[in-house]
LUMDORO-655913 format. One line per 5 residues: number of its first residue (from 1); their letters; for each residue z, x, y of N, C-alpha, C, O. Coordinates in pm, whole numbers, plus 50000, padded with zeros to 5 digits. Layout:
<nodes>
NUM = a = Z X Y Z X Y Z X Y Z X Y | ...
</nodes>
This chain:
<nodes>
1 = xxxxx = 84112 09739 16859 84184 09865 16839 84098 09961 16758 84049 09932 16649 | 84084 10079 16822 83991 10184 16724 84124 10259 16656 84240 10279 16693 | 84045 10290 16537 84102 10416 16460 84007 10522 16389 83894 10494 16351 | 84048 10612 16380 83965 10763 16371 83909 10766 16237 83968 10691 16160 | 83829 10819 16196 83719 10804 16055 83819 10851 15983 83924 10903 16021
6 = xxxxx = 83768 10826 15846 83890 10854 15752 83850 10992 15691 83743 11053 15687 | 83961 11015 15650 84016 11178 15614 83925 11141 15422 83942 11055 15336 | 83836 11256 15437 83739 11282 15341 83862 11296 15187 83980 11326 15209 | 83819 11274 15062 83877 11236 14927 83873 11363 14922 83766 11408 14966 | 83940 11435 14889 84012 11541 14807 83927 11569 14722 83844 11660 14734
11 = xxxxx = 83941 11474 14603 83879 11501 14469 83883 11362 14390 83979 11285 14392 | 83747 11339 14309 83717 11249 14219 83824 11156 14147 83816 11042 14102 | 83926 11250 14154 84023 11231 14027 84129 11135 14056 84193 11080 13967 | 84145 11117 14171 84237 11023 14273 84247 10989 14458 84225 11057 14558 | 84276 10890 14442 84248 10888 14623 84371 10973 14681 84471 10986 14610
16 = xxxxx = 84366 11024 14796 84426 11094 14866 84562 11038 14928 84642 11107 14991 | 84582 10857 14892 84716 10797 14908 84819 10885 14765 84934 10927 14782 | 84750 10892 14650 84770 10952 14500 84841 11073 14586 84963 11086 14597 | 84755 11147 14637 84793 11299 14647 84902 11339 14745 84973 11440 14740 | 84903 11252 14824 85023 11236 14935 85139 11257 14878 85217 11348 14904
21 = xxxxx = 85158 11129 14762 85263 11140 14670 85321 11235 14568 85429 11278 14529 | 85164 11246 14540 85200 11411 14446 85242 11515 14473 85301 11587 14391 | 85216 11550 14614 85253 11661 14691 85414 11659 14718 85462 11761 14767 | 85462 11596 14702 85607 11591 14799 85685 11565 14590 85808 11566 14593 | 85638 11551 14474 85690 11550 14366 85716 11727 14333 85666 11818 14400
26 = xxxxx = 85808 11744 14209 85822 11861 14197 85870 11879 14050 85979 11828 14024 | 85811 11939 13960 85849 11931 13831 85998 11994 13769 86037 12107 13798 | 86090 11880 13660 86190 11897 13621 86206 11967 13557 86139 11921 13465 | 86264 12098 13501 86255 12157 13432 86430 12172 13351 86521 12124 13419 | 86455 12211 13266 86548 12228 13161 86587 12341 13149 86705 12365 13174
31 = xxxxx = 86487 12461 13101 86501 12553 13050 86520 12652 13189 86483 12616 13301 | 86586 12790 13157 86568 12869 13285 86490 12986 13272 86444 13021 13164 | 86470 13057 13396 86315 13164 13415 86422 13278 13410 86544 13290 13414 | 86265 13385 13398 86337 13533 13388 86195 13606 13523 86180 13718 13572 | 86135 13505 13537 86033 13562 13635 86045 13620 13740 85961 13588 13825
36 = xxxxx = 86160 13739 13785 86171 13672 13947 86074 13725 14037 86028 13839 14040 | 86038 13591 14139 85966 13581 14242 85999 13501 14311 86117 13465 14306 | 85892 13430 14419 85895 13334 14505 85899 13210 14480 85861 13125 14561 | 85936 13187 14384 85932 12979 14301 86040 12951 14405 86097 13011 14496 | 86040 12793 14328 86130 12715 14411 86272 12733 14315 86377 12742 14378
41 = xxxxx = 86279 12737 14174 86390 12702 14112 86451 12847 14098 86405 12961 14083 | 86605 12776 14114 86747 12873 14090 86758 12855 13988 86723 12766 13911 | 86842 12995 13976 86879 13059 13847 86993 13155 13892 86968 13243 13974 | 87146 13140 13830 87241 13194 13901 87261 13298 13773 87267 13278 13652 | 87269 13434 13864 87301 13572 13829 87370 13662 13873 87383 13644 13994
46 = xxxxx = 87423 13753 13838 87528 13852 13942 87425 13965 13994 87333 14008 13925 | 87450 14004 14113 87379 14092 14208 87315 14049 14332 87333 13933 14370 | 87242 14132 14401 87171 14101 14528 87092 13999 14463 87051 13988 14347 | 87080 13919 14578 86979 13792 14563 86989 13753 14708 87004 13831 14802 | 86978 13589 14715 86918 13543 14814 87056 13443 14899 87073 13416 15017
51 = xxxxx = 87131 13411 14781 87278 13322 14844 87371 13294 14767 87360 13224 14667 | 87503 13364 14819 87596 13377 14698 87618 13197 14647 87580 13095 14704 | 87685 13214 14534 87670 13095 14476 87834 13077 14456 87904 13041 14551 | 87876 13098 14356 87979 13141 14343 88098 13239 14245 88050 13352 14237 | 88225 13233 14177 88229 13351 14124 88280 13324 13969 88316 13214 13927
56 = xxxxx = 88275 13446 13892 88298 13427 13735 88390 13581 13709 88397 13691 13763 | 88452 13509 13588 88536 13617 13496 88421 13739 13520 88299 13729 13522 | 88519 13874 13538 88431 14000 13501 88422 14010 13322 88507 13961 13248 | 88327 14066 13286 88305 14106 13137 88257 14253 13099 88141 14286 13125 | 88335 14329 13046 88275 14464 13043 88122 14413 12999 88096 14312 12934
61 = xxxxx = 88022 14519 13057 87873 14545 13098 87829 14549 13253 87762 14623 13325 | 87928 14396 13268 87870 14372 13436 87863 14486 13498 87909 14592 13456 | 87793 14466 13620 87741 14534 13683 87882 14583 13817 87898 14509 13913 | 87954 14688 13804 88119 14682 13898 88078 14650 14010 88132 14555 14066 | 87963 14725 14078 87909 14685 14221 87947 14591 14241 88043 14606 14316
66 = xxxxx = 87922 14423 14205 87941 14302 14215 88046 14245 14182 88053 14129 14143 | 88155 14336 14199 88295 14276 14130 88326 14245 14325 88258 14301 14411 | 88436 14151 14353 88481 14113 14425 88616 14237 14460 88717 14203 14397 | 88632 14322 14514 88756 14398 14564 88839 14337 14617 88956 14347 14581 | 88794 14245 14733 88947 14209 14808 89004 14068 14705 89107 14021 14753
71 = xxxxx = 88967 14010 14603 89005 13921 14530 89065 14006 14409 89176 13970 14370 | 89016 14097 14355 89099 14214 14292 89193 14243 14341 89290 14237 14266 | 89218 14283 14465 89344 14366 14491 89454 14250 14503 89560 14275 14448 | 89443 14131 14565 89516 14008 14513 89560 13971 14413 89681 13955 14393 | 89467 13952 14329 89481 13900 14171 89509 14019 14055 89556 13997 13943
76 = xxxxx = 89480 14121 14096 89476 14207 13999 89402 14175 13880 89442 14187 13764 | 89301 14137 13916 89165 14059 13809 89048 14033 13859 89026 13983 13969 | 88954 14074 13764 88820 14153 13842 88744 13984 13839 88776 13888 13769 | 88653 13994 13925 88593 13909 13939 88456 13901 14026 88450 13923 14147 | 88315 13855 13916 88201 13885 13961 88115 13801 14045 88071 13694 14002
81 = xxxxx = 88090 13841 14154 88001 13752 14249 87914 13706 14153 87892 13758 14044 | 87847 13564 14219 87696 13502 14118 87656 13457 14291 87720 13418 14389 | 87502 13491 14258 87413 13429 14305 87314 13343 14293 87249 13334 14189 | 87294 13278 14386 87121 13197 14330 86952 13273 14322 86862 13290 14404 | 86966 13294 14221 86814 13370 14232 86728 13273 14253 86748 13154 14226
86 = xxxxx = 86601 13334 14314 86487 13280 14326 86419 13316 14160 86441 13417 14094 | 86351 13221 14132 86258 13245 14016 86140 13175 13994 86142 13052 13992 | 86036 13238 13976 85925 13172 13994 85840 13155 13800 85809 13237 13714 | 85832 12995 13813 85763 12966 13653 85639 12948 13695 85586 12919 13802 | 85596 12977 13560 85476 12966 13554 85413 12831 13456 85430 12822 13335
91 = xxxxx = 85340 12735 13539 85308 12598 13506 85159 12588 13477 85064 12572 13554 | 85166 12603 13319 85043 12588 13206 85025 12479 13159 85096 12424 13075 | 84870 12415 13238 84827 12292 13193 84747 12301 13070 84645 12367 13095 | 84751 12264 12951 84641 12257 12803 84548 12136 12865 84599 12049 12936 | 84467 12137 12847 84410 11975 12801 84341 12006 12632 84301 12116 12594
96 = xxxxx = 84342 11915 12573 84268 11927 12473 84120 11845 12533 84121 11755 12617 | 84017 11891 12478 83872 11833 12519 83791 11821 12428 83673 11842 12457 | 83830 11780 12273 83757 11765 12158 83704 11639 12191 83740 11577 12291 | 83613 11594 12102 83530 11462 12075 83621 11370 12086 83586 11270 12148 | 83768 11373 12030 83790 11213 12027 83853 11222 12182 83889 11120 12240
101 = xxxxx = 83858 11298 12218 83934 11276 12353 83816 11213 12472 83841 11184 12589 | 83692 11205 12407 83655 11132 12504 83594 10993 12523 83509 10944 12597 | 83709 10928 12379 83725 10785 12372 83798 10715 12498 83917 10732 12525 | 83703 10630 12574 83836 10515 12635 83906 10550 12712 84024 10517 12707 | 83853 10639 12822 83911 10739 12907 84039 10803 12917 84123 10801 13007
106 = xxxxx = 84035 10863 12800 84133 10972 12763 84128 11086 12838 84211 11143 12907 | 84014 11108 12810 83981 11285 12829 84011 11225 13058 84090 11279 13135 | 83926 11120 13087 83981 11107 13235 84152 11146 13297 84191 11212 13394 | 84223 11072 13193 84389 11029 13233 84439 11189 13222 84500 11257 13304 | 84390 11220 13093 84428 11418 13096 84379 11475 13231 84454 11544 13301
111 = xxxxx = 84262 11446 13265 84232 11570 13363 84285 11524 13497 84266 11605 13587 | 84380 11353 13551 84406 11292 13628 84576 11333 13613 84650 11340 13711 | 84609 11353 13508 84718 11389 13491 84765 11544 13502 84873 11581 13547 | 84673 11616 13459 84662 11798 13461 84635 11797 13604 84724 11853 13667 | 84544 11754 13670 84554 11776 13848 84679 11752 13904 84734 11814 13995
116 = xxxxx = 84715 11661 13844 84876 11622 13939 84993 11719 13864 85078 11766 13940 | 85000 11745 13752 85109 11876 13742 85035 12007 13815 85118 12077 13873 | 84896 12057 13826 84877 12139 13880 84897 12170 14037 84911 12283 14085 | 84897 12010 14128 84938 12002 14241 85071 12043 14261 85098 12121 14352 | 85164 11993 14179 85317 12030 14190 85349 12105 14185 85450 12126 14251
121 = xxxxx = 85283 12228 14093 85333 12338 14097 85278 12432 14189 85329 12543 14207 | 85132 12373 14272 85109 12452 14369 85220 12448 14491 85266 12554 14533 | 85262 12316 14548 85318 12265 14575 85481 12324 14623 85538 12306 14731 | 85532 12405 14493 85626 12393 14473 85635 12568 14506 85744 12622 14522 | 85530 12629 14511 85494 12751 14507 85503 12839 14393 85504 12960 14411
126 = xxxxx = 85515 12766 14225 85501 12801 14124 85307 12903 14113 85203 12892 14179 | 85346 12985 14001 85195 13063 13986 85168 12889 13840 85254 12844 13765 | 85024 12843 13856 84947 12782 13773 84807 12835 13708 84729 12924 13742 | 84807 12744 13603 84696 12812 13549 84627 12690 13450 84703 12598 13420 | 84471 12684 13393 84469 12549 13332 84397 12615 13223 84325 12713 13241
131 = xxxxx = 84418 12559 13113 84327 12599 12981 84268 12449 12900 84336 12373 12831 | 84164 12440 12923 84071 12353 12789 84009 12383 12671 83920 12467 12660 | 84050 12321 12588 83961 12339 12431 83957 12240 12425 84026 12144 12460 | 83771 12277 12323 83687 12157 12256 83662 12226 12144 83747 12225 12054 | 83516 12312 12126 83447 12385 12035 83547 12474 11943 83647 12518 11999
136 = xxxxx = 83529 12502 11808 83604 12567 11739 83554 12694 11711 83458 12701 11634 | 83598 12789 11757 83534 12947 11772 83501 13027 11876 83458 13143 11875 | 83528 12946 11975 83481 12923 12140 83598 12939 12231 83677 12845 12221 | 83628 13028 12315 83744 13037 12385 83783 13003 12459 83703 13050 12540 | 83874 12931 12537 83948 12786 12573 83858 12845 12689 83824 12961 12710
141 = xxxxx = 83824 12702 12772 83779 12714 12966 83900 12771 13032 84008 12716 13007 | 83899 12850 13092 84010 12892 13146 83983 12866 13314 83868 12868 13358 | 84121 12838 13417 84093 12840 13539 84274 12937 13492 84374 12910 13425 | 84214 13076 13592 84310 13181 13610 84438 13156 13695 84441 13077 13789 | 84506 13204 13668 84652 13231 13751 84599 13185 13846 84486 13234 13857
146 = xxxxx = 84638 13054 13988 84626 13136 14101 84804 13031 14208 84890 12969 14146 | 84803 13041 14290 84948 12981 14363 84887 12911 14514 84777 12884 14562 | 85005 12904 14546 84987 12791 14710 84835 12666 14696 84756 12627 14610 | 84868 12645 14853 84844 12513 14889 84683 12565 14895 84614 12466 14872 | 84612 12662 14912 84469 12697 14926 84415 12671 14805 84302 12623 14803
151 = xxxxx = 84503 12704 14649 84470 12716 14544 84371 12517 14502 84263 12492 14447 | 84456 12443 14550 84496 12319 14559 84320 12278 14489 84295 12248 14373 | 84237 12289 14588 84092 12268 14535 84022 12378 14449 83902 12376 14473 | 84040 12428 14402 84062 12488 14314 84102 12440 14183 84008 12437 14104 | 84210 12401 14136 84228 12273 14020 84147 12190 14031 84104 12166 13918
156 = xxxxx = 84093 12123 14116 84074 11984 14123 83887 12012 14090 83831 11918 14035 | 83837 12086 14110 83705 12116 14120 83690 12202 13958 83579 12220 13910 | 83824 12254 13883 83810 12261 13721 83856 12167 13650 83853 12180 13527 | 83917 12036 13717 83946 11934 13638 83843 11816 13654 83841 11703 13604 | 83765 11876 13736 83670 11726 13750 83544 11795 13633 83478 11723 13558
161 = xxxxx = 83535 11912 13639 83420 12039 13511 83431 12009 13407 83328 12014 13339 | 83585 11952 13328 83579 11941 13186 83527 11834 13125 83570 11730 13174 | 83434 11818 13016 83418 11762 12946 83446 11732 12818 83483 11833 12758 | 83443 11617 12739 83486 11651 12592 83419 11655 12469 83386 11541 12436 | 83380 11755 12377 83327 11743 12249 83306 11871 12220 83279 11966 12294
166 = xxxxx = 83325 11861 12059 83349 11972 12029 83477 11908 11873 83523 11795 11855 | 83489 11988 11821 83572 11971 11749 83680 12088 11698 83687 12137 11585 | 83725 12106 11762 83859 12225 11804 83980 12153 11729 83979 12040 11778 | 84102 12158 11620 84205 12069 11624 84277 12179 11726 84262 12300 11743 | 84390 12047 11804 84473 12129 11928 84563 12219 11852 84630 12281 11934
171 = xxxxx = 84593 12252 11734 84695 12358 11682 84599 12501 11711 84654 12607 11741 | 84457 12488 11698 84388 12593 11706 84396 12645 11866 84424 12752 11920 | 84363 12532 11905 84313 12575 12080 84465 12652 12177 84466 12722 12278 | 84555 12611 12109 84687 12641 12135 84762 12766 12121 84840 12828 12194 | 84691 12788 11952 84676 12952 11962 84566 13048 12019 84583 13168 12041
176 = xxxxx = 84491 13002 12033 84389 13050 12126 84430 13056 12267 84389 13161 12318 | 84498 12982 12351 84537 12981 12494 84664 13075 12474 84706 13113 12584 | 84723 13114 12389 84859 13206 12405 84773 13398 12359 84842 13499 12344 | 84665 13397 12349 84638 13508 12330 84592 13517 12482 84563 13634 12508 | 84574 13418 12610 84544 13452 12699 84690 13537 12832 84703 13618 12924
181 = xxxxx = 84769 13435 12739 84893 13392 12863 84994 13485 12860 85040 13548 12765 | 85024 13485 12980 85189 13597 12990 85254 13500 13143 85219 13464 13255 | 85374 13495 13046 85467 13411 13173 85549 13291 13121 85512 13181 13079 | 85631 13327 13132 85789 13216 13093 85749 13130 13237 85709 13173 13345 | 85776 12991 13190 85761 12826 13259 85728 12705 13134 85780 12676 13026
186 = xxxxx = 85617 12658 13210 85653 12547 13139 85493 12501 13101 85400 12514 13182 | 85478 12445 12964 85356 12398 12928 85327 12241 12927 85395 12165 12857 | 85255 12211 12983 85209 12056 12973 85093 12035 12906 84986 12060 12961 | 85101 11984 12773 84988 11975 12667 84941 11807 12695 85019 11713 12677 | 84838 11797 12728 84735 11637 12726 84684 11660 12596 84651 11774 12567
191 = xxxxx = 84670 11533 12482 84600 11543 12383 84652 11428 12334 84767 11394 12361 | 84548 11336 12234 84605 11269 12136 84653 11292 12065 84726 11207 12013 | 84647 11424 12014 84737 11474 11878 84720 11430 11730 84785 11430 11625 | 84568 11383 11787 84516 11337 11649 84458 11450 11583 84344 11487 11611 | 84560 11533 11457 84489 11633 11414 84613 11620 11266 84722 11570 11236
196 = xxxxx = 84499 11706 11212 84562 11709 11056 84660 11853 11033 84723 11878 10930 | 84654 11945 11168 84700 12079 11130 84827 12087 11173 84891 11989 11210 | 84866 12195 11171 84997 12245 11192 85040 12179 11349 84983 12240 11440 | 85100 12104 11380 85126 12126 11540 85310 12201 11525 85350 12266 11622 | 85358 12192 11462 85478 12179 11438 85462 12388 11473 85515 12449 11565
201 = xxxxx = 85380 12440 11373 85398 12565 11435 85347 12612 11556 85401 12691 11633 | 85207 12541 11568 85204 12576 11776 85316 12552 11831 85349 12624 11925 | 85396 12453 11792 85538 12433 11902 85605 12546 11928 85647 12599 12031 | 85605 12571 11824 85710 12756 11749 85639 12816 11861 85684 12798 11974 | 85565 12865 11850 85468 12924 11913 85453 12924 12078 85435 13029 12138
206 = xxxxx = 85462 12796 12147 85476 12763 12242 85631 12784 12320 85637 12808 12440 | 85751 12772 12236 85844 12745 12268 85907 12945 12277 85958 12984 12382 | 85892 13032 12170 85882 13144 12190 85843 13240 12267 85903 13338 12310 | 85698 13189 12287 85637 13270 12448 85743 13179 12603 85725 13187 12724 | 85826 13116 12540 85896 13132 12685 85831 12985 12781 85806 12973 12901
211 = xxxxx = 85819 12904 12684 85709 12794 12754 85813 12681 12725 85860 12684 12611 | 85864 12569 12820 85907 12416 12803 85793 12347 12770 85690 12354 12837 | 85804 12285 12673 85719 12174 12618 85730 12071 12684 85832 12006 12659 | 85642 12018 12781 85617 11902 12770 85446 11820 12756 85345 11834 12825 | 85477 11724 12622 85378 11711 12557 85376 11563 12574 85471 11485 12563
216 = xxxxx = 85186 11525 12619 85180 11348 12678 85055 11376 12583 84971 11465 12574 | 85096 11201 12485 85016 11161 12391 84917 11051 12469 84944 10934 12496 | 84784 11131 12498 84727 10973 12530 84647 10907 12412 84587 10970 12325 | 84656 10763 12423 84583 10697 12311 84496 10620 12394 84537 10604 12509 | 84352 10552 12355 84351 10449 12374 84354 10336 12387 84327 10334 12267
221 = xxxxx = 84362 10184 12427 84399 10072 12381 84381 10053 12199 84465 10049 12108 | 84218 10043 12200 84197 10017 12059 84243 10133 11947 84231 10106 11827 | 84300 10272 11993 84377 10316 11900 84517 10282 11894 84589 10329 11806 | 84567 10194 11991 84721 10116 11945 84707 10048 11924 84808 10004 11869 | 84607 09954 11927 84587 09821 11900 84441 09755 11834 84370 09669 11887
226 = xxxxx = 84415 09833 11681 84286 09847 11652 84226 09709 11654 84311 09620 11648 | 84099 09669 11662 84069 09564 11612 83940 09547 11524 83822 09548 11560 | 84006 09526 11369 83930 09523 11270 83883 09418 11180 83963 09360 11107 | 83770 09392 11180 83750 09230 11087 83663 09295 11001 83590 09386 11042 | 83663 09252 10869 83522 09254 10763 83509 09361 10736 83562 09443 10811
231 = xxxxx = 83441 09403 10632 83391 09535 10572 83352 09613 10688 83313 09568 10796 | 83371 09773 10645 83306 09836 10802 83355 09960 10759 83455 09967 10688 | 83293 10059 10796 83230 10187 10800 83306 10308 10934 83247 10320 11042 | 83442 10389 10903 83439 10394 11008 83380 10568 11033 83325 10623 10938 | 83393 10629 11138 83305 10757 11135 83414 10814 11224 83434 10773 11338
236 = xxxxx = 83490 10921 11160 83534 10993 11253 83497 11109 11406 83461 11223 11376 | 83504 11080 11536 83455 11128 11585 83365 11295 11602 83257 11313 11659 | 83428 11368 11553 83485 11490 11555 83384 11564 11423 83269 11608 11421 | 83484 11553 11330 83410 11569 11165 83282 11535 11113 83209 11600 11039 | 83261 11376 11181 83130 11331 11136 83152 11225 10972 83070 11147 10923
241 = xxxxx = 83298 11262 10919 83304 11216 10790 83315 11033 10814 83337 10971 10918 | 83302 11003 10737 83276 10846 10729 83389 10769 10609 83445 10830 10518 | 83399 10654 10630 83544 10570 10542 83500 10441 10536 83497 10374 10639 | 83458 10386 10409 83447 10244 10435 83559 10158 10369 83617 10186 10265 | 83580 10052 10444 83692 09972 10405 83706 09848 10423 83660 09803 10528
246 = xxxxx = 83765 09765 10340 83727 09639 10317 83840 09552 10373 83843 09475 10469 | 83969 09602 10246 84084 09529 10312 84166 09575 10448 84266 09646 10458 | 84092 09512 10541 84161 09562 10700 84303 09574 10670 84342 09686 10638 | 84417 09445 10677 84509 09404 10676 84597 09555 10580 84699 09624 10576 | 84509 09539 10539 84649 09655 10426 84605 09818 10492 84701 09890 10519
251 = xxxxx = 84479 09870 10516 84410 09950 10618 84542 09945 10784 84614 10039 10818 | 84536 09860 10826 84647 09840 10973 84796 09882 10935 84857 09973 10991 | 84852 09793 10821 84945 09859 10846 84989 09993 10777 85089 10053 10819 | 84947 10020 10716 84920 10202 10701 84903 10287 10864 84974 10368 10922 | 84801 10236 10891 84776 10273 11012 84876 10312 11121 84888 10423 11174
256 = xxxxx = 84948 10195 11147 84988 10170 11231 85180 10246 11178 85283 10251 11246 | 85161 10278 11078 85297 10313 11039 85269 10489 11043 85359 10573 11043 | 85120 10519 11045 85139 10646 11042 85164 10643 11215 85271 10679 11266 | 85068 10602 11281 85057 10646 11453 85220 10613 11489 85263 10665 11593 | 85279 10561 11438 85438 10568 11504 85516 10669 11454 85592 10737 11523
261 = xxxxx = 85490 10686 11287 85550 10787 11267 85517 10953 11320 85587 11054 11327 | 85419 10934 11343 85351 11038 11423 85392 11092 11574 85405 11204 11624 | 85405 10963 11617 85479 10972 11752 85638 11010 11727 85692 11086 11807 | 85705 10964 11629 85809 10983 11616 85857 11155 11571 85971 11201 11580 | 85750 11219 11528 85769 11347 11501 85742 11449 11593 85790 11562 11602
266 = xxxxx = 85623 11368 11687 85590 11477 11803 85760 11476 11873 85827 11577 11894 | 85797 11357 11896 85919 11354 12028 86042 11436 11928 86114 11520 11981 | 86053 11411 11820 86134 11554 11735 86133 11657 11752 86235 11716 11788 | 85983 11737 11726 85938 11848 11762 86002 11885 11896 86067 11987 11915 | 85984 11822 11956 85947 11889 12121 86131 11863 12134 86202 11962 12124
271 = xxxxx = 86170 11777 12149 86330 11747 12141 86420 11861 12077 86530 11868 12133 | 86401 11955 11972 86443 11992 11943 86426 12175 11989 86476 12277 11942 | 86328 12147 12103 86258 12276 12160 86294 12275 12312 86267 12350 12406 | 86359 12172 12301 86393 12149 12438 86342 12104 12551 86380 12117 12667 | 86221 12030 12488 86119 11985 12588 86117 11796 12511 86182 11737 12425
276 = xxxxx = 85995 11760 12609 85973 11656 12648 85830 11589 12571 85721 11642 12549 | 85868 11487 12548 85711 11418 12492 85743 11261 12503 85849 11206 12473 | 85614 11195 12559 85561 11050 12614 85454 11041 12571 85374 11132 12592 | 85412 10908 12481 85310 10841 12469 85278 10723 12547 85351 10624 12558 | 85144 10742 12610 85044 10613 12700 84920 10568 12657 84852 10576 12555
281 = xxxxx = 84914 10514 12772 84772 10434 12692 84642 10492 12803 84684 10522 12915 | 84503 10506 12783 84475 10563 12876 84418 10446 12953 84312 10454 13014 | 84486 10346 12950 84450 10171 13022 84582 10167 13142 84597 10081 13228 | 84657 10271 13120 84799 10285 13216 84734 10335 13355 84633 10404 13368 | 84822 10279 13461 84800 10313 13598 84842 10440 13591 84940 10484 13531
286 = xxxxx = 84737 10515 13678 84847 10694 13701 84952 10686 13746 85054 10732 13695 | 84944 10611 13876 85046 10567 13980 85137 10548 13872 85180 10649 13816 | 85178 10421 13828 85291 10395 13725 85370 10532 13590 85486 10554 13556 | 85233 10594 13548 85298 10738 13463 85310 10790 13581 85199 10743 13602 | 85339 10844 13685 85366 10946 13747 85493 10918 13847 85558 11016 13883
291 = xxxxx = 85524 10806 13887 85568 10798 14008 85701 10723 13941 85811 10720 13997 | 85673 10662 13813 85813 10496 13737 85823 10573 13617 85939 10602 13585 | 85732 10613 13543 85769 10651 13391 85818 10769 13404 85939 10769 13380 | 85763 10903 13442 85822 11010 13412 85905 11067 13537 85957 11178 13536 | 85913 10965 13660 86038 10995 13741 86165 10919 13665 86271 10983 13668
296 = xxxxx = 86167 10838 13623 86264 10716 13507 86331 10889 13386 86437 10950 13381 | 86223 10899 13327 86250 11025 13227 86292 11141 13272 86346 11209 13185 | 86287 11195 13389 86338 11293 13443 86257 11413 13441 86300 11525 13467 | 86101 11376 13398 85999 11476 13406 85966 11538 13536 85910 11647 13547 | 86006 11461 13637 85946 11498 13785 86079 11455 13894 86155 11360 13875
301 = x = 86084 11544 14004 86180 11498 14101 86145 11499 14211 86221 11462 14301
</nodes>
């Protein structure tokens, strides 16, 4: 039995069984748009639109045009058509691309993970856009606005470009990508979140310009699961500063009480902004984060 040569890889970042799947996913969103355009997601409002939806109490302001007459002259009570608007978000991938992110294929799972929200929202006919920071003073890599299924290689050919180093903390690079951006949707931040600064006010920040948070902590194995014996020297990637330390055992669990509590504040943050945050390992199948974990969480439909 013959069969026909195989259909050429897409992109580096995943095989094209990956992308099959990705394509037909569509990102969950919470919050609602004020964009209107051609997106996929509704948003019910009174006036012309695209399909009545259905109807609500009148409230002095409304618009009378849209009051219902022949249900008035019945009821003797006004009552305002709603429709389903079309609204189109706008889906902002961050990666962070500092030095430590390119421990243990971190900085990979980000740019494996930023291709596949960027697919969805091409996908979905959302406008996308991708921003990287590394260097501190240096203005994020930007890949511009662009939409549809043409755009498609396009992501995939600026996510296979990034590299990581540099020492940027992501509270910086974050305000740096919002002096670029205009557009209510949704932000998907990749980063370890290993930083000493403010993230708590980038959130502010993020959540104000009109952006859903959703924020994925990648770690790698040996940062959840260090393994330390004997005196030793450690060197932070980034800084360059150095720590020597003797007693591991009392060193771990410090450690290990900050990285949870840490995690426990990002999913606060973002929880209380109305968005979303997951920590992985960058030893996790994509397949499994994309298709079991954050369809399970309600990140993707």
């Amino acid at each position: 039995m013959q069969t026909g040569p195989a259909q050429p890889q897409m992109t580096s970042l995943f095989g094209n069984a990956v992308l099959s799947r990705v394509e037909r996913l569509r990102i969950n969103t919470i919050r609602r748009f004020t964009n209107k355009s051609r997106g996929e997601h509704l948003f019910g409002k009174g006036g012309t639109s695209i399909e009545f939806s259905d109807y609500r109490d009148y409230v002095p302001g409304d618009d009378v045009r849209f009051v219902d007459w022949n249900i008035f002259a019945r009821l003797n009570r006004p009552y305002l058509k709603i429709y389903e608007q079309e609204e189109e978000m706008h889906v902002v991938v961050l990666i962070d691309a500092s030095a430590s992110m390119g421990f243990e294929g971190k900085l990979r799972l980000a740019r494996q993970l930023g291709a596949a929200f960027g697919v969805m929202g091409l996908m979905g006919r959302e406008r996308v856009s991708v921003y990287s920071f590394n260097a501190t003073g240096v203005a994020p890599r930007c890949l511009p606005t662009c939409r549809g299924r043409v755009s498609v290689s396009k992501v995939f050919s600026h996510m296979e470009g990034i590299e990581s180093g540099g020492d940027e903390p992501l509270e910086v690079g974050i305000e740096a990508f919002l002096k670029y951006h205009v557009g209510r949707g949704v932000a998907v931040i990749l980063s370890d979140f290993l930083t000493f600064g403010d993230v708590k006010q980038a959130f502010n920040r993020i959540f104000s310009a009109g952006l859903e948070l959703f924020a994925v902590q990648i770690l790698s194995p040996l940062e959840i699961e260090p393994e330390l014996v004997g005196d030793l020297r450690l060197v932070d990637s980034e800084s360059e500063t150095t720590l020597d330390v003797s007693n591991t055992r009392e060193l771990m669990n410090i450690y290990h009480d900050y990285r949870l509590g840490l995690e426990r504040e990002l999913n606060s943050l973002c929880q209380r902004r109305g968005g979303r945050f997951v920590s992985v390992s960058s030893e996790d199948r994509l397949e499994w984060i994309l298709f079991d974990l954050m369809r399970r969480r309600g990140w993707v439909k």
